[in-house]
C-alpha positions as CSV (number, residue, x, y, z in Angstrom):
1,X,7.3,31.5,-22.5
2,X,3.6,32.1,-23.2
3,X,3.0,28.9,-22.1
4,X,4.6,28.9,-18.8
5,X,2.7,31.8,-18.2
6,X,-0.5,30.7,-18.8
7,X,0.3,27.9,-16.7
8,X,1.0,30.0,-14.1
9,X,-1.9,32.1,-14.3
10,X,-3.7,29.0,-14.1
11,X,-2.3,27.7,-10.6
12,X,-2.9,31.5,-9.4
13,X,-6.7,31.5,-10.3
14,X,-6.6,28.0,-9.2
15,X,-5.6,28.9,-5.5
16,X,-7.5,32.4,-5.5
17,X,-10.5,29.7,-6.0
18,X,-9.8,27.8,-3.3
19,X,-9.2,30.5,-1.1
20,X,-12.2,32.5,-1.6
21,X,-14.6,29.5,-1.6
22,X,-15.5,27.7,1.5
23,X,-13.1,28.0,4.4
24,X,-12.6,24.0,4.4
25,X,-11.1,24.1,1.3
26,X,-8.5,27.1,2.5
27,X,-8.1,24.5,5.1
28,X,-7.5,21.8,3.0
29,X,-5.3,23.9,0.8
30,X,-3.3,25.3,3.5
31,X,-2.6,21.6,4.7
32,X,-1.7,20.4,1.3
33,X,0.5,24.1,0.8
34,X,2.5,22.7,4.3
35,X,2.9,19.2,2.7
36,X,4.6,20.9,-1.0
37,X,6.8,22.7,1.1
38,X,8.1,20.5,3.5
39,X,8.6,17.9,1.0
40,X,10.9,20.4,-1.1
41,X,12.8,21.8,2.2
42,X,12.8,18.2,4.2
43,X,16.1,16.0,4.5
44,X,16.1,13.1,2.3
45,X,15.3,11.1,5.4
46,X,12.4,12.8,6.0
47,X,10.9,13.5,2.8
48,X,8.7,11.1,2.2
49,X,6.8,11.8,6.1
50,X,5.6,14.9,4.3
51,X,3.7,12.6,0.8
52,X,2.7,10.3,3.6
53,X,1.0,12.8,6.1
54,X,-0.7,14.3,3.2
55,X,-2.0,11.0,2.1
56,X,-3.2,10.4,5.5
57,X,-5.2,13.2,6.3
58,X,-6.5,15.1,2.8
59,X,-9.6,13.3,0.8
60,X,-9.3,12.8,-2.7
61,X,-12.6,14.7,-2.9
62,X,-10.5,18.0,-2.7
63,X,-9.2,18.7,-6.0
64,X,-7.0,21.6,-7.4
65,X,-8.1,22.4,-11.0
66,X,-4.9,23.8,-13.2
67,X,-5.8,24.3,-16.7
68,X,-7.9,20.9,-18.0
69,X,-5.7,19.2,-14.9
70,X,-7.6,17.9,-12.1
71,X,-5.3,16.9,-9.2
72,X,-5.8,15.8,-6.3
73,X,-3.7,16.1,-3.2
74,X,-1.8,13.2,-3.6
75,X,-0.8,14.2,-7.2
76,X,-0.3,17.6,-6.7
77,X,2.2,16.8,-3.7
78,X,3.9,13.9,-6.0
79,X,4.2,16.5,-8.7
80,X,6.1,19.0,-5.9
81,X,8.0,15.3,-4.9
82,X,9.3,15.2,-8.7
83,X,10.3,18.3,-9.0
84,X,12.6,18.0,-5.6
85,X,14.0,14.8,-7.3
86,X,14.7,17.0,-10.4
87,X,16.4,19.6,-8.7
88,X,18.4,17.6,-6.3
89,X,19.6,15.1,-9.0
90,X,18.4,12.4,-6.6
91,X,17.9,9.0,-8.3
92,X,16.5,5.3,-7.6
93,X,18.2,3.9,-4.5
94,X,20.6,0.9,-5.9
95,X,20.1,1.7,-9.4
96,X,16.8,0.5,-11.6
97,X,15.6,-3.1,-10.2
98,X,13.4,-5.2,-11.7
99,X,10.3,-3.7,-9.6
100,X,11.4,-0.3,-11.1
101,X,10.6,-2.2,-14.7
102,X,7.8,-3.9,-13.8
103,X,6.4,-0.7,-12.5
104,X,7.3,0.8,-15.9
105,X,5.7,-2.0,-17.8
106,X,2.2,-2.0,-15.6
107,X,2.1,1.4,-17.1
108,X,2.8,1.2,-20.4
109,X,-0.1,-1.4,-20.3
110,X,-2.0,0.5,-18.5
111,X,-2.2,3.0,-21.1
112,X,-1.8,0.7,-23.8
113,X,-5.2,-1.0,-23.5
114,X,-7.1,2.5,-23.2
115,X,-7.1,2.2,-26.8
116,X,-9.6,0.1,-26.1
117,X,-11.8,1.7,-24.3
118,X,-14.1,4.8,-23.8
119,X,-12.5,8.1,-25.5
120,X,-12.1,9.8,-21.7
121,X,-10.0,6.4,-20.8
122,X,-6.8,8.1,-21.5
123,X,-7.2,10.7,-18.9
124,X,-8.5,8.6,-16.4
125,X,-5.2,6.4,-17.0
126,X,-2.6,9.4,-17.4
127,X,-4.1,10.3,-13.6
128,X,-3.4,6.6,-12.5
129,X,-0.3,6.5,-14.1
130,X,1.2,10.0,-12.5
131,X,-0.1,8.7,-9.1
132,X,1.0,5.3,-9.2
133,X,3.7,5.4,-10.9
134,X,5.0,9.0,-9.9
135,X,4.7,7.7,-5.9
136,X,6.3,4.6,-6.4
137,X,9.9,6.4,-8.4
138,X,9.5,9.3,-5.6
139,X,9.4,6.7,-2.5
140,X,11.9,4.7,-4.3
141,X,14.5,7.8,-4.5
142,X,13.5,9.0,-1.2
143,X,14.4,5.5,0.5
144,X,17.7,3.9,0.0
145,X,18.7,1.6,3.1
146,X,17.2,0.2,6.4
147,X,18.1,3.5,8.3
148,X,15.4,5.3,5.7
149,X,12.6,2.4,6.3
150,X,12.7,2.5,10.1
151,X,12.5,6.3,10.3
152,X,9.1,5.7,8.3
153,X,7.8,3.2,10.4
154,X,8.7,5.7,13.2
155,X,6.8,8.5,11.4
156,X,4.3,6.2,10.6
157,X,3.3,5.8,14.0
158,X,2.8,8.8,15.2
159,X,1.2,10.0,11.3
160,X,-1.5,7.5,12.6
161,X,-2.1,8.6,15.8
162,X,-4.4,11.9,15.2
163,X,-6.0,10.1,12.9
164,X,-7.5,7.6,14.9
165,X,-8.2,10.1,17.5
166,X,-10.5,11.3,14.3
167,X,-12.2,7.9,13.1
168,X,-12.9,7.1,16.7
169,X,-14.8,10.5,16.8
170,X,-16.4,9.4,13.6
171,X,-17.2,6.0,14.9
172,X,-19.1,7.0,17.9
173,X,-20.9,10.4,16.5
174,X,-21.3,9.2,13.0
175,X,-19.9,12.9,12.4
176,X,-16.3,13.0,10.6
177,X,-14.1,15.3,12.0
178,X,-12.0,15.3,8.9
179,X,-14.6,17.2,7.0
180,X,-13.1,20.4,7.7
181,X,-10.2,19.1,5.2
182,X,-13.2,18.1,2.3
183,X,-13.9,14.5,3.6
184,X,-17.9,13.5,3.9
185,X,-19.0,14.7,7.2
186,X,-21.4,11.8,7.8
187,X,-20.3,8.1,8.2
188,X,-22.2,5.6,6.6
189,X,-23.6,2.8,8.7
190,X,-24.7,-0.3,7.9
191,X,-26.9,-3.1,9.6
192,X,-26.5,-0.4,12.8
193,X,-23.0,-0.3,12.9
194,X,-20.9,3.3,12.3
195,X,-18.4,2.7,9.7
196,X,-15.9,5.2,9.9
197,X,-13.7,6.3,6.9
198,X,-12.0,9.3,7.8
199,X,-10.1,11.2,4.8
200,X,-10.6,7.8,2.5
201,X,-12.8,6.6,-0.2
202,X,-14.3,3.7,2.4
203,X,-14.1,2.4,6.0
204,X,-12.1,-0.9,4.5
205,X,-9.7,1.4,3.1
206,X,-9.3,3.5,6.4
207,X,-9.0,0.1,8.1
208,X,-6.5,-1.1,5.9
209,X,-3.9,2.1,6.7
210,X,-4.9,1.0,10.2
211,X,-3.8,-2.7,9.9
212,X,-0.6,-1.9,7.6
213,X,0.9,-0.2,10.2
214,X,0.7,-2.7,12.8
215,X,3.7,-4.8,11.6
216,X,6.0,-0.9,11.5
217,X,5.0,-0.6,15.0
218,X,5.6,-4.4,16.5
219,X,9.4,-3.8,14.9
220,X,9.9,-0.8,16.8
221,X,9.0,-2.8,20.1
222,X,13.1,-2.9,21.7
223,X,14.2,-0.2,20.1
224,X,11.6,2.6,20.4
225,X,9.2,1.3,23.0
226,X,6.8,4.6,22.7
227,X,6.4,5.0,19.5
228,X,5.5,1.2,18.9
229,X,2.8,1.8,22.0
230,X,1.8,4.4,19.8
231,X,2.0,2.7,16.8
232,X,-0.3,-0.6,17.9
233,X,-2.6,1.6,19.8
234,X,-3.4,3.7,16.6
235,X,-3.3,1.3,14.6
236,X,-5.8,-1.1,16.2
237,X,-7.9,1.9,16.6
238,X,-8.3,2.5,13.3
239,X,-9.3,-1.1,12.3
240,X,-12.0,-0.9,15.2
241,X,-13.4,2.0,13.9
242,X,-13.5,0.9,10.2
243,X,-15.9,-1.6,11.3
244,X,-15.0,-4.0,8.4
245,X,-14.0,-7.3,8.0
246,X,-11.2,-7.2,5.6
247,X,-8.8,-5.1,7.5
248,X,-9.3,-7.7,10.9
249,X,-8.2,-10.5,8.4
250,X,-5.3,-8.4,7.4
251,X,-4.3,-7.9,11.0
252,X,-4.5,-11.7,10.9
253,X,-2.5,-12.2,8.0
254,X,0.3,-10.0,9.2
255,X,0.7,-11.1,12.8
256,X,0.7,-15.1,11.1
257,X,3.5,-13.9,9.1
258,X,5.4,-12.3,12.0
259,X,4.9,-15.2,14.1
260,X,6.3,-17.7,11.0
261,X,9.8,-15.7,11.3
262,X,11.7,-18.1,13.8
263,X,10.1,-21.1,11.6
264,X,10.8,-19.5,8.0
265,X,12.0,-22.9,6.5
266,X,8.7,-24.1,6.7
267,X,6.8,-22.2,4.8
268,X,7.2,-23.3,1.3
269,X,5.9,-26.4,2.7
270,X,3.0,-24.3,4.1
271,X,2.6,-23.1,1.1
272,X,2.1,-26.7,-0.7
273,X,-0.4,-27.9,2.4
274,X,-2.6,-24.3,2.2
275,X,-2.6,-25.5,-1.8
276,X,-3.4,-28.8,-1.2
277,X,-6.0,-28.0,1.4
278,X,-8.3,-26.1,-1.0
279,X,-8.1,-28.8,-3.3
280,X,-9.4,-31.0,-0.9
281,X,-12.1,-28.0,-0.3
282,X,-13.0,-28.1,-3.9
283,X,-13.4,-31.8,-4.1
284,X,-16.2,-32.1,-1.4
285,X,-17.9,-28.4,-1.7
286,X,-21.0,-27.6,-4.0
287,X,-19.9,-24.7,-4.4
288,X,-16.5,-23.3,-6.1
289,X,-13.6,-23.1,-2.9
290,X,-13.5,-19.7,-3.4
291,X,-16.9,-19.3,-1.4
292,X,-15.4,-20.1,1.5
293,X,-14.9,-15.9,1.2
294,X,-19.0,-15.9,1.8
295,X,-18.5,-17.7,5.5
296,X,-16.5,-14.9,6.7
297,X,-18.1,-12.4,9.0
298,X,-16.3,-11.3,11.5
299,X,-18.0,-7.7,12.3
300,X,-21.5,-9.4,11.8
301,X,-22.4,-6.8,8.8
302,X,-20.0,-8.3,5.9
303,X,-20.7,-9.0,2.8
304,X,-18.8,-12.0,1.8
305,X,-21.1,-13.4,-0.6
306,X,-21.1,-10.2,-2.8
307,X,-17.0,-10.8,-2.9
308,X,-17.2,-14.3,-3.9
309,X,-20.2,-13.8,-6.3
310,X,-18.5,-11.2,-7.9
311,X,-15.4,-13.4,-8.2
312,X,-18.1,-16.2,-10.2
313,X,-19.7,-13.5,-12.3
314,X,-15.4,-12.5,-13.5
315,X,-14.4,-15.7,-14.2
316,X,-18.3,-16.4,-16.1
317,X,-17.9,-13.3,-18.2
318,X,-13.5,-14.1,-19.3
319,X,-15.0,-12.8,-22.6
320,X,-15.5,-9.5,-22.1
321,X,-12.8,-8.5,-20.5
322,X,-9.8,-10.9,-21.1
323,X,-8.6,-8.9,-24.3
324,X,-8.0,-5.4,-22.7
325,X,-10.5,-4.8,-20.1
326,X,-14.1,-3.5,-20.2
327,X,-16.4,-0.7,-19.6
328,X,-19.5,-2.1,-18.4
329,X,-20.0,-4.7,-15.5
330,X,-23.0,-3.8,-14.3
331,X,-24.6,-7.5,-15.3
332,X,-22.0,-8.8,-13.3
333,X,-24.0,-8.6,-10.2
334,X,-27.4,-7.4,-8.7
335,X,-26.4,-4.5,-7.3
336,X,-24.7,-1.6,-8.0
337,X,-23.5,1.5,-7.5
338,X,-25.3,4.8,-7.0
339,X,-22.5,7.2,-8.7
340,X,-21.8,4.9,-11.7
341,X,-24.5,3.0,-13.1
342,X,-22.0,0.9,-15.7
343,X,-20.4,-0.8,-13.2
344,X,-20.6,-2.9,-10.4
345,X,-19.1,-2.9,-6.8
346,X,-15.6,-4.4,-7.8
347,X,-14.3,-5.4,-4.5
348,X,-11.3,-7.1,-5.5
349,X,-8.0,-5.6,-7.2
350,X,-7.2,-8.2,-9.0
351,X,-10.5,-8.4,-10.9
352,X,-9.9,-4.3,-10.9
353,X,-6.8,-4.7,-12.9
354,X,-8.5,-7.3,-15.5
355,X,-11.3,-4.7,-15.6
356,X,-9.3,-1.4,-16.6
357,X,-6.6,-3.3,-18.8
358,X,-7.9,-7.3,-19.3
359,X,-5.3,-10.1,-18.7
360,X,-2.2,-8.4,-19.8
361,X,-2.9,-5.9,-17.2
362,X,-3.4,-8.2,-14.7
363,X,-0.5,-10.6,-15.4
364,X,1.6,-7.9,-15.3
365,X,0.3,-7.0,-11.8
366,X,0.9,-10.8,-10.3
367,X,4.2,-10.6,-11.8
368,X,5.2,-7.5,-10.2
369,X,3.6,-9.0,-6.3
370,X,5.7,-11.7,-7.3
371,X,9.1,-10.5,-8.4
372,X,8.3,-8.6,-4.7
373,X,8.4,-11.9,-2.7
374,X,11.2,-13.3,-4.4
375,X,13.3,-10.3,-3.6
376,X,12.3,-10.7,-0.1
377,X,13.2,-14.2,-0.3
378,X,16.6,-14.4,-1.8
379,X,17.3,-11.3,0.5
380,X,16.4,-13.6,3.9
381,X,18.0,-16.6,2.6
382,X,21.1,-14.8,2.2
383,X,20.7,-13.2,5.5
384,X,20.9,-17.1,6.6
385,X,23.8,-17.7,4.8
386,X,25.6,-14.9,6.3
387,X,24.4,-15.7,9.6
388,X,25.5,-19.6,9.2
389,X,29.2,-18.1,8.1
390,X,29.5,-15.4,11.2
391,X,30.2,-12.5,8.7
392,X,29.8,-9.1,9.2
393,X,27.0,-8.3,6.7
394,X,24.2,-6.7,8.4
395,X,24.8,-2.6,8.5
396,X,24.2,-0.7,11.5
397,X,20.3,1.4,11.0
398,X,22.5,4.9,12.1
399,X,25.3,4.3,9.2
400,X,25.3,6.4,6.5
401,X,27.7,4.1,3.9
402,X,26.1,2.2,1.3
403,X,24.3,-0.1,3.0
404,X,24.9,-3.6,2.4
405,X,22.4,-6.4,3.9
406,X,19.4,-5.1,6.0
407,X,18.2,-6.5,9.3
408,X,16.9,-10.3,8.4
409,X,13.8,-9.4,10.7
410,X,12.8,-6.0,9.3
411,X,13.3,-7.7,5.4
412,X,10.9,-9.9,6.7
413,X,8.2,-7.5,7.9
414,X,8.4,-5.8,4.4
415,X,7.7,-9.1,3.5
416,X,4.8,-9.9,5.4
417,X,3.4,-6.0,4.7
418,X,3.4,-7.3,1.2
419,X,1.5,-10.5,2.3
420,X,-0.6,-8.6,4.5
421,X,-1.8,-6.3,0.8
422,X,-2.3,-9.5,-1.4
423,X,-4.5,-11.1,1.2
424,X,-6.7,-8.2,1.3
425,X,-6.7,-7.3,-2.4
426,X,-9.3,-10.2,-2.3
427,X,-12.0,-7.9,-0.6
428,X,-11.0,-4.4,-2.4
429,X,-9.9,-2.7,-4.4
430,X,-7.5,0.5,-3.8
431,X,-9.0,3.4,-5.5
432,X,-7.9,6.1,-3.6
433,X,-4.8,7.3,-1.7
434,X,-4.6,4.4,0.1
435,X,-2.9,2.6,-2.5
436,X,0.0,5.1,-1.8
437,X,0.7,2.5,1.4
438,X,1.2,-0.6,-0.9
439,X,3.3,1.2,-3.3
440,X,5.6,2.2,0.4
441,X,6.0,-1.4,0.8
442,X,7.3,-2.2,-2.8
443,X,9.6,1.0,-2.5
444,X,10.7,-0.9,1.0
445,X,11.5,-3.7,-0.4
446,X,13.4,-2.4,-2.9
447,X,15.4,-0.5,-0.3
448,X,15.9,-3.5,1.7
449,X,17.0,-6.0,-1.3
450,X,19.8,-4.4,-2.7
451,X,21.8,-7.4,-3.8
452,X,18.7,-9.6,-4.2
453,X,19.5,-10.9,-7.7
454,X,19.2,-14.4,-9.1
455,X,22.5,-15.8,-7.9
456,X,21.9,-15.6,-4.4
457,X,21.8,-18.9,-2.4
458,X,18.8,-20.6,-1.6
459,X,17.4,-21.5,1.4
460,X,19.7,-24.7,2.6
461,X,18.1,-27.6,5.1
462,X,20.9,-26.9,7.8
463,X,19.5,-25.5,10.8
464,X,19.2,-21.9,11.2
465,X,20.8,-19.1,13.5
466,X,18.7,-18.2,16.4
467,X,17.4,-14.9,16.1
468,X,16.9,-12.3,18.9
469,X,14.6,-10.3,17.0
470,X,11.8,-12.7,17.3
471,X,8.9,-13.0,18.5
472,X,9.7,-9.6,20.1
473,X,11.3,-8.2,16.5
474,X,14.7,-7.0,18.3
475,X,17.3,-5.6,15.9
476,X,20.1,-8.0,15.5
477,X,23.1,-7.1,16.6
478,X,26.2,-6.7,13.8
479,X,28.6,-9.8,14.1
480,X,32.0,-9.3,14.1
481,X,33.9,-11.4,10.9
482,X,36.2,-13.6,13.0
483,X,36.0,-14.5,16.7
484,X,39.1,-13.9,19.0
């Protein structure tokens, strides 16, 4: 009893704090305060809108101190998110999958390998793990069929639209609107250029909300023609502002992937020629194929050679971090950071995982991106199947019933979201909210993939079932299971 109430004395002097202290911060607070509450009144259905509007507009820079506890938004709304789940007796739509494990065992190591590190590295990690780990088990309660993933690409779409009315602000008056939430007021600019980052850590990360959302929007094209105008307007808004490579080449990446669905069966023998292409590369370049990163400008102020350098100076110095990670990288390159001088810029998130937890870490990571695409996989190759048999097997968005096999076309665009993440991984690293938006699209797909176990039927050579959703991403329509 003692202890609850000091706890509770805690959170009161906590929000007295914030209160008193600058009105930006009662802002912030109220914001986060609407978030809480909505996410313990919502629907089920509607739940997770309130984590992700929270995670779209609040800065991790705000931070609500209870006891030795720093939280920030994100966590504090995750914590209110757990203890809905708690009270509600909701649980993990379709049981406990293997992402659900994975998830579990990127933890553990997580935390495992702090023993090898700095004394503060367990803190650091319990914060990683709660907001990681804590959004990924709330998203994955909150969304249990098809129905629940189109709502948030609905959501999503209009979530997005203030906020590029913000970072377009930002990008022309180099002043952040946002900052009356706690964000930085002023934008940084490089070579010239206005880079505008809104409530996030960096302008690539506010660019790469902008260019996850595109493929939620193109999907809404039939069946909700103003919200996916919306959705692409905002969207591509918020990449222009950002002012950064990486999220254009994720906007390329994701439309690609769209544009592969009526031609699916070829891409594992994409996948072989991409393979056998940088080969080739590596035969005939002086430099490793990997540099081919250090071309690539497409806003004229990149920094591609820092990205591939750093990928050389990871690979030269395996010894130090291949164990269980390491503390210090600043050797790695010749520049580094101004608010951490043991480190370097670490651009990448894949190296980021070898850095906080060595190769266990990271294999752990590429196993759980890849346990992701084969879900996707099985899931549309059954969708063939069932389409090559006319059977009724694809369940109406407005049902309610268990739901048994999702649209093939918005299985896909999980899919390609998933793609779209990997191929930017390679130019950053997610170290603030915006890693909530990855963790939506593995709660999708685990949504989506209910019956996406080992024993379902891989892709045949026969031809395939045209389907109406695509190019234009039209829902396709239930069959019936025999003709008349």
């Amino acid at each position: 009893m003692r202890r609850r109430c000091a706890v509770g004395a805690h959170a009161v002097e906590a929000c007295t704090r914030i209160l008193s202290a600058d009105p930006k911060n009662a802002l912030g607070f109220a914001f986060t305060a609407a978030c809480c509450l909505l996410l313990l009144a919502l629907p089920r259905r509607w739940a997770a809108v309130a984590l992700l509007a929270a995670v779209a507009f609040m800065p991790r820079e705000q931070l609500v101190d209870i006891g030795p506890a720093h939280f920030t938004v994100p966590r504090l709304v995750i914590a209110f998110g757990i203890l809905r789940v708690l009270l509600r007796g909701e649980r993990l739509a379709h049981g406990v999958i293997d992402l659900d494990r994975l998830m579990l065992l990127w933890a553990a190591c997580l935390v495992t390998t702090a023993a090898f590190h700095t004394a503060d590295a367990w803190m650091f990690r319990a914060g990683l793990v709660w907001g990681d780990l804590g959004a990924y088990l709330l998203l994955r309660c909150l969304l249990r069929d098809a129905g629940d993933v189109e709502r948030i690409f609905r959501a999503m779409c209009w979530i997005l639209l203030p906020l590029s009315f913000a970072l377009l602000v930002e990008k022309h008056t180099g002043i952040n609107p946002l900052f009356v939430l706690g964000a930085n007021e002023y934008s940084a600019v490089r070579d010239g250029k206005i880079r505008a980052a809104g409530p996030f850590g960096h302008a690539i990360l506010a660019g790469t909300v902008g260019a996850a959302g595109l493929p939620m929007a193109l999907w809404l094209w039939r069946s909700h023609r103003l919200t996916a105008m919306v959705g692409v307007f905002s969207c591509l808004a918020i990449v222009y502002a950002s002012t950064s490579s990486g999220p254009v080449l994720m906007v390329a990446a994701v439309l690609g992937g769209l544009f592969l669905l009526p031609w699916r069966r070829i891409v594992p023998t994409l996948r072989v020629a991409i393979v056998a292409a940088l080969l080739a590369l590596s035969a005939v370049m002086n430099d490793p194929v990997y540099f081919i990163i250090a071309r690539i400008d497409v806003t004229g102020s990149s920094t591609g050679w820092h990205r591939a350098q750093l990928i050389r100076s990871w690979l030269d110095n395996a010894n130090e971090w291949v164990l269980a990670g390491t503390d210090y990288t600043r050797h790695w390159m010749p520049t580094g950071l101004k608010v951490n001088d043991i480190h370097t810029d670490i651009t990448n998130h894949f190296i980021q995982q070898a850095v906080w937890g060595g190769l266990p870490l990271l294999t752990v990571f590429v196993w759980l991106l890849w346990a992701a695409f084969l879900r996707v996989g099985r899931e549309v190759a059954a969708s063939d199947a069932a389409a090559r048999e006319k059977v009724t097997d694809v369940t109406p968005l407005e049902d309610e019933s268990p739901p048994r096999r999702a649209p093939l076309g918005l299985t896909w665009t999980a899919g390609v979201l998933l793609f779209g993440h990997v191929v930017n991984f390679v130019g950053i690293s997610l170290f603030d909210q915006s890693v909530v938006f990855f963790l939506l699209v593995l709660a999708m797909i685990g949504a989506l993939t209910p019956g996406a176990s080992r024993d379902q039927p891989e892709p045949q050579d026969e031809p395939v079932t045209a389907y109406t959703g695509t190019p234009s991403f039209e829902r396709p329509r239930e069959r019936s299971r025999a003709r008349a």
